[in-house]
N, C-alpha and C positions, 0 to 999 in steps of 0.2 A: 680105400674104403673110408677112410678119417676125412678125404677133401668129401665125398660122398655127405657122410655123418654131418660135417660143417656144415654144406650148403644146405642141407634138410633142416640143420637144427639153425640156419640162419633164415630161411626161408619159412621153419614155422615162427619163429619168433617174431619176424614180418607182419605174418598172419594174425598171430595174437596181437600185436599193437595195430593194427590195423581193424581188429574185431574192436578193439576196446577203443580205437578213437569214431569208429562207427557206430559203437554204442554210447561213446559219451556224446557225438554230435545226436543222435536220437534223444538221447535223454536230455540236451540241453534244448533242443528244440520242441520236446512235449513240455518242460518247466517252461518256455516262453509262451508256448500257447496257453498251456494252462494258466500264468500271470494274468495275459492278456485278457482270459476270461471270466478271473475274478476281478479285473480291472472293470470291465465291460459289465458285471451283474452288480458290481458295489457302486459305479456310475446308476445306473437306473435304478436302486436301490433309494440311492439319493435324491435323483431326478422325483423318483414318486411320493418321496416324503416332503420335500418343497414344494408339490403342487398341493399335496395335501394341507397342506402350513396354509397355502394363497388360498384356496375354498376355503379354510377354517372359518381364515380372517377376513375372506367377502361377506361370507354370511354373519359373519360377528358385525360388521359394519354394517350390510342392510339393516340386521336387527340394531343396533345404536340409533341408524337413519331413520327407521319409524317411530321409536319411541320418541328421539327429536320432533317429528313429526306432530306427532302426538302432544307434546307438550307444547308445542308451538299454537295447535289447534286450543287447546286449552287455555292459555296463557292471553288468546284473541278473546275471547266468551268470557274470561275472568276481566277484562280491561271492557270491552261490552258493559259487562253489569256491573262493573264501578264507575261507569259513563252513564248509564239508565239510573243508578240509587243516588246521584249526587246531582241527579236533573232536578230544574224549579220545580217539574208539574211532581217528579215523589217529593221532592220535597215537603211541597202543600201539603201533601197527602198524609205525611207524616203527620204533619203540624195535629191535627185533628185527633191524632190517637194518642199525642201526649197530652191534649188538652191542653196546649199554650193557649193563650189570648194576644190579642195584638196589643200592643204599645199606644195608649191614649195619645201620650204629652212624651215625647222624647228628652229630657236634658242633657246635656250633652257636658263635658268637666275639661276648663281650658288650663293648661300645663302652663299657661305665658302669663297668669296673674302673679304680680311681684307682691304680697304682702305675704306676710310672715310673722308668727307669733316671736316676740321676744322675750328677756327676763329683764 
């Protein structure tokens, strides 16, 4: 009865380490899966936050792109009417509202006369 007793009590202890390496390879393989699938949701996690970031910054640069635009068109019609206000015919036109008069007798003052008062 004692060889009996051994073999059962070696035959379940078999068992029991065989339960618990069958349960630790279960448990090691739901911890992998389960890594795997937080690997897998914090990738796409990521993945949707960088495209979020790239729309951000497209649309931030369209809006940059018109306002360039914009200024650009502006900066054309500002160079326009300081080409139209520095033309002869405004000019003339001016002439009249400040009430200049023309120049009769022009004299003119030459810089190459050598004389010089002295003491």
């Amino acid at each position: 009865m004692t060889r009996y007793s051994t073999s059962m009590k070696s035959k379940m202890a078999k068992n029991q380490s065989r339960k618990q390496i069958s349960l630790f390879k279960l448990f090691k393989s739901k911890l992998i899966g389960a890594l795997i699938v937080v690997v897998v949701l914090a990738s796409a996690l990521l993945y949707l936050f960088e495209i979020n970031n790239m729309a951000v910054t497209g649309y931030q640069i369209r809006e940059l792109e018109k306002q360039v635009a914009a200024v650009k068109a502006e900066n054309e019609h500002l160079e326009l009417k300081t080409v139209e206000l520095q033309s002869m015919k405004h000019l003339r036109e001016r002439v009249g509202e400040y009430n200049f008069v023309e120049a009769a007798q022009i004299n003119y003052v030459s810089w190459h006369d050598t004389s010089f008062v002295q003491r």
